[in-house]
N, C-alpha and C positions, 0 to 999 in steps of 0.2 A: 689300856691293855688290849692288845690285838689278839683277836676270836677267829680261829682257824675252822672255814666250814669244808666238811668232808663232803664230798663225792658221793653220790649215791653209785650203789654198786649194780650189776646187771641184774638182781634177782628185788632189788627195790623198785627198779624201772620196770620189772616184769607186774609187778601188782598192779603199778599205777597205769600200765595200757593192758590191758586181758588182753594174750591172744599174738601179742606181737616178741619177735625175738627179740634182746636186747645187747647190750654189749657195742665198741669202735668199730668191728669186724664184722658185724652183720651183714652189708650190705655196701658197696664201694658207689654204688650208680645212684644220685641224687635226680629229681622232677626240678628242683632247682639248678639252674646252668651252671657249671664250676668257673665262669667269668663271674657270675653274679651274688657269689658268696664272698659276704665279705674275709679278709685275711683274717686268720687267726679261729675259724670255725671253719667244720664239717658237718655238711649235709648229708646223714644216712636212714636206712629204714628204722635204725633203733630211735632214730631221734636228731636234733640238732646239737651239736657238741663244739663247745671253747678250749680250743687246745693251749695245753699248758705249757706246751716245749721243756716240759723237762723231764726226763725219765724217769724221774722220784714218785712225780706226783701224775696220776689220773688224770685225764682229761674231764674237763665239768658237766655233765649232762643240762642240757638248759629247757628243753622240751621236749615232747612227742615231735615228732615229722611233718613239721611246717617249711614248704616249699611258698617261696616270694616267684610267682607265676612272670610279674611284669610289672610295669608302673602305669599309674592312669591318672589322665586329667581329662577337666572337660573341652570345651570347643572354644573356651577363651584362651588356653593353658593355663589357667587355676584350678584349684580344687584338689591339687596332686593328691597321689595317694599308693598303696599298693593293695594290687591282688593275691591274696593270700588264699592257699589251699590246705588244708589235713582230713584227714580221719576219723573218727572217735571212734571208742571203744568198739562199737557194734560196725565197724570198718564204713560208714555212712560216709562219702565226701560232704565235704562244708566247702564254699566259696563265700571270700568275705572283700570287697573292695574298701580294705581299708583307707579312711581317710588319715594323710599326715598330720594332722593338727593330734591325730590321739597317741602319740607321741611325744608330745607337750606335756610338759608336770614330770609326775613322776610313772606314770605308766600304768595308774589304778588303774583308769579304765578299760584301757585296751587287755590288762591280764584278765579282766571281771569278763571281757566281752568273749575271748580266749576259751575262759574256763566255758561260760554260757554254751559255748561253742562244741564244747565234750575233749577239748587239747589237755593233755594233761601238762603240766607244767612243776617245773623242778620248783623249791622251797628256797626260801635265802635271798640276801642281797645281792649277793656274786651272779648270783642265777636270772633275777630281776632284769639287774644292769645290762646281764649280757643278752640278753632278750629284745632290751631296746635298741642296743647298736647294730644286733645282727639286722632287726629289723629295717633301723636308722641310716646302714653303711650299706644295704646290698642294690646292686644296681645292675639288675636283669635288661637287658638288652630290648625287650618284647615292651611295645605300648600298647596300651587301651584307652579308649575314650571311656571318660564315665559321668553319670546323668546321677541328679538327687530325683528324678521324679522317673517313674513311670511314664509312657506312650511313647510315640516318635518323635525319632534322633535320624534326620536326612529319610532313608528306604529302610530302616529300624525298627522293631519296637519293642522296646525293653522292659521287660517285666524283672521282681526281684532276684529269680533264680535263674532266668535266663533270656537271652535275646534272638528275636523272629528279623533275619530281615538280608538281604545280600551285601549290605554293604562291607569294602575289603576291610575297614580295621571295625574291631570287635570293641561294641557299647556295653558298658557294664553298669550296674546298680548299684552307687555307693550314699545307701542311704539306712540309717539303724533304727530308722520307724520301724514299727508294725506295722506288716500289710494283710491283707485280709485275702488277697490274692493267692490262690488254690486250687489244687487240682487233685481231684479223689476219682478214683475208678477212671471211665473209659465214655465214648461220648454216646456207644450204644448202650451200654447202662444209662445214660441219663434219657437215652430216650423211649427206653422199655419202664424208668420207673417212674418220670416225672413226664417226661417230654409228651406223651400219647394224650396225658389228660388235659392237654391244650385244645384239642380237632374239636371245635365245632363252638370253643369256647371265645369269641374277639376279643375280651377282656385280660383273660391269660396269655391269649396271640399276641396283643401289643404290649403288655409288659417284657414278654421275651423280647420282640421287635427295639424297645429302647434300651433295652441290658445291649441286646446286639451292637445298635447304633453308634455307640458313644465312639469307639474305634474308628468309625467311618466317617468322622467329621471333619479332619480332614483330608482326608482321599477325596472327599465329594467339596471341600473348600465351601463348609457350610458353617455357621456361626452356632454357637452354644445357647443354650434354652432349655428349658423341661418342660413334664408335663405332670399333672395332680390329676389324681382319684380322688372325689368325692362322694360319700355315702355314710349310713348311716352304720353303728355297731354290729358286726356280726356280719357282714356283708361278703365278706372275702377281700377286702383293698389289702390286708398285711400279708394274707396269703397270695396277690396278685406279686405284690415285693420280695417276700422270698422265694416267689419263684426265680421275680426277674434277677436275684441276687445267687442263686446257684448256676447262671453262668459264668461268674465270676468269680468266685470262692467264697469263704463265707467260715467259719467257724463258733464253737459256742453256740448260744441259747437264739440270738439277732442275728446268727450267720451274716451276711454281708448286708445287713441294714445297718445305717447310725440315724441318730437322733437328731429332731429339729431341737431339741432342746441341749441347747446353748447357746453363746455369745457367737454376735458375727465374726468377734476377732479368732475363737474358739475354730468356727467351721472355716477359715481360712486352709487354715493345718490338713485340715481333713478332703478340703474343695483339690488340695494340691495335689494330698497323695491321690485323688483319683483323676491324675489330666489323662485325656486322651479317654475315659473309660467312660461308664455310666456310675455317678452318685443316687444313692438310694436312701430316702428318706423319710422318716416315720414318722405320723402323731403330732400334724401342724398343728395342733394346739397346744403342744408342751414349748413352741417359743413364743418368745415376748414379742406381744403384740407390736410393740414400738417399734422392733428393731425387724418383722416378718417381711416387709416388703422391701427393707435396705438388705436383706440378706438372700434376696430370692434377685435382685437385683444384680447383687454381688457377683453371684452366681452365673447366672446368665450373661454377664460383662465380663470374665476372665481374667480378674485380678482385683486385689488386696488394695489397702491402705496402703499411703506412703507413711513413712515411720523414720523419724531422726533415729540417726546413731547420737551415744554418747557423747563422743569427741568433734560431732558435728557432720553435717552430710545426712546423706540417703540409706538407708539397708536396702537390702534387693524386694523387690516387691512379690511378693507373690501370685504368681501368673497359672494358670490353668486353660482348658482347653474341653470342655465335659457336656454333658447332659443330663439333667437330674428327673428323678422320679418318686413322687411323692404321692401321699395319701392322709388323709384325715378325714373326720365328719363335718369339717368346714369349708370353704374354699378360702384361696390363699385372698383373695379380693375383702374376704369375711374379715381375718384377720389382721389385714391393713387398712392404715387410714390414710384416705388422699384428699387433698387439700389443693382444692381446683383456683386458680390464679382468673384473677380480672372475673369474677363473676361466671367461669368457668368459659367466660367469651359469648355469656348471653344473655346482658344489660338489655338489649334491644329485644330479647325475649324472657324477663325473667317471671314467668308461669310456666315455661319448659324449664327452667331451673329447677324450681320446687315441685316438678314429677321426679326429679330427679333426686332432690332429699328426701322425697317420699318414701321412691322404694330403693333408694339406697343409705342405710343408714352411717355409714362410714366416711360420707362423705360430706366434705366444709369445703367453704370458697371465702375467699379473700377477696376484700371488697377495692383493693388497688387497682386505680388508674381508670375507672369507672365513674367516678364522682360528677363527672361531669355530665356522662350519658345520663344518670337515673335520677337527677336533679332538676329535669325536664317535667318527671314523674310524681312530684312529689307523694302526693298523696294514695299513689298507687305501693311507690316505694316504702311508705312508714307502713301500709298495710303489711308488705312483705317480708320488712326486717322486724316487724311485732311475731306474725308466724313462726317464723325462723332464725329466731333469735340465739337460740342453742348452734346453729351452723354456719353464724356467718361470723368473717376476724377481723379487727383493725388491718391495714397496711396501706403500704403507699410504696411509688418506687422513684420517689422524685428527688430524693437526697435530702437534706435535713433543712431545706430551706425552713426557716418559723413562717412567712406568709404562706407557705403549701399545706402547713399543718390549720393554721388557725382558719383558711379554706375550709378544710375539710372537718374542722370541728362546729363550723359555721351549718354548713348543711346538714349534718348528722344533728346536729343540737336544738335548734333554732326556726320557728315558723318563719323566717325572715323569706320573702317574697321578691323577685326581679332584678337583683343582684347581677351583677358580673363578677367574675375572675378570671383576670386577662395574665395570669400565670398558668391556666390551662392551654391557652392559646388558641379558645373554642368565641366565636360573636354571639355565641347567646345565650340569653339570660336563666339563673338559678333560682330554683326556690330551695326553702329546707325541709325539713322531714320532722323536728320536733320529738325526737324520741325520748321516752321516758326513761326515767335515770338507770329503772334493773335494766333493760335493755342495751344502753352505753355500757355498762359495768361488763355485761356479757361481752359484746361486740369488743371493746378496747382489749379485756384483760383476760377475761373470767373463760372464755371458748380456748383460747390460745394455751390456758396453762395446762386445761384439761385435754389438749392435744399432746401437749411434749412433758406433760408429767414429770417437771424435776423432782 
């Protein structure tokens, strides 16, 4: 059985926009071009309208006055999309660089993001459908380029609500994150109510100084990096951050701070949406220590994981461009462990080694490719892997040969005295070290698991 939906009539459409007149006849001059509407609708001030052709029946109201500005893609020519403009109730402009793909399905999302938006929109299937085709069919004449990320695009820079920059075609933002990026009041306000209590302060001075910077990275063709506060409770580091974070915007309770605390794959998301800018971050002891120095790394290096698709291949990497600024009671060195290769390169000295476990306790070395040198030593050697037996690891980097292991189990294990091993490719002769079996236990197994904590 077919279900006939009526027409909202002009005093229904008057509820659902306050303020705007309603009815076909409102208004004959559309923002959208009459090349770029597609057949079979009317663009007016009362709204968008799917004409019926026939004198019986009403024309279908399908929304409030949604003008398709132009199309946009980015600098591959992917990404299409369009720029859409309306109103809401309180007469606010909204600009939305729609991407095409959310015209895909059936249209939930795009209506949910619509409504979010304050557009009011007709009820019904009739009304749905024709919503996606007008959308779907119109083909405004006017391009734009458009970017998922913030910063500079060529002499550009694109922020969410709008672009700073000379270049002749116009860069747009088509990205439905949440940005934190804001702008409240006026810049002498900020310097009558925050700015003043900088002078005389270098601690406040430099945090403004890196909020500034991050824009200017490349204009001055400088590489990404940060930099950390350290100190103790109560010190001012979180108020040095929001300071540096109301150059920026900022909203809520953390205004423009996020958290060290999550996953690297987590602050990828978040490293992107601020390229070009200054990332700000809180409370290096809320991340995981495992992962503190691959993420600070991360960071500083300007891009993500490679990551399979599905059906095979690559997804696009995530790449950024930033400068972060951080604070906690520890330092980021505290938080990570590093794990110095070949003896840290000081077999030939290793009493400068162990000032170096002394006073740094985060720090292990790997006993690879060494074997040779400290077998000279012996007995200086077993005194030093007895000490520091908690910091030193199996390895080796000689490929899985069995005569390169059973070498090296020879020395570590065994008083055996004036030896050769001519798979080192060294003339002179080894002795072994003898070490006691908790010591092996540590060395082989026991140091290593308590580095990477499966």
């Amino acid at each position: 059985m077919m279900i006939s939906e009526p027409a909202l009539t002009a005093n229904e459409i008057n509820i659902l926009r306050p303020g705007f007149g309603a009815g076909p006849d409102d208004c004959p001059e559309s923002g959208t071009s009459a090349a770029a509407v597609p057949e079979g609708f009317r663009v007016k001030d009362s709204g968008v309208w799917l004409v019926t052709d026939d004198d019986d029946k009403p024309d279908i109201w399908v929304c409030c006055r949604l003008d398709i500005v132009g199309l946009t893609r980015d600098r591959r020519n992917e990404s299409w999309g369009r720029l859409l403009q309306w109103r809401d109730a309180d007469g606010h402009l909204h600009s939305w660089a729609m991407p095409a793909t959310a015209l895909a399905g059936d249209g939930g999302e795009l209506r949910a993001r619509l409504l979010d938006g304050g557009l009011a929109l007709a009820p019904g299937r009739k009304a749905r459908e024709a919503l996606v085709r007008y959308l779907s069919e119109a083909r405004p004449s006017k391009r734009t380029r458009c970017t998922t990320q913030v910063g500079w695009h060529g002499e550009s820079f694109a922020l969410p609500d709008m672009t700073i920059g000379p270049d002749e075609e116009e860069v747009v933002y088509q990205n439905d994150s949440e940005s934190l990026l804001r702008q409240s009041g006026t810049l002498d306000d900020w310097k009558n109510s925050i700015g003043k209590y900088c002078v005389g302060n270098t601690r406040l001075i430099f945090a403004v100084s890196a909020s500034l910077a991050g824009p200017l990275l490349k204009l001055c063709d400088e590489q990404p990096g940060g930099f950390h506060f350290v100190g103790g409770s109560s010190t001012g580091k979180t108020t040095a951050l929001h300071l540096a974070g109301s150059i920026l915007g900022g909203g809520g309770k953390t205004g423009f701070l996020q958290s060290w605390r999550s996953t690297s794959n987590g602050l990828e998301s978040v490293a992107e949406a601020h390229n070009d800018l200054t990332l700000i971050l809180d409370e290096l002891s809320q991340c995981d220590a495992r992962e503190a120095g691959e993420v600070a790394y991360m960071l500083a290096n300007g891009q993500g994981k490679n990551r399979s698709k599905a059906a095979g291949g690559l997804r696009r990497k995530s790449t950024w461009r930033l400068l972060f600024l951080s604070a906690g009671e520890i330092s980021l060195a505290d938080q990570t462990t590093f794990v110095a290769s070949h003896f840290a390169n000081l077999d030939y000295d290793l009493a400068r080694l162990g000032r170096l476990f002394d006073r740094l306790p985060n720090l292990y070395a790997d006993i690879s490719a060494r074997y040779a040198e400290t077998a000279t030593i012996p007995r200086f050697a077993a005194q030093f892997y007895a000490k520091y037996q908690d910091r030193l690891v199996y390895g080796t980097d000689m490929g899985f040969d069995p005569a390169m292991y059973q070498i090296t189990f020879r020395i570590l294990e065994t008083l055996d005295e004036h030896f050769y091993a001519p798979i080192f490719g060294y003339h002179w002769s080894y002795s072994g070290f003898g070490l006691a079996d908790p010591i092996l236990k540590k060395v082989y197994r026991a140091n290593a698991l308590r580095i990477l904590k499966p």
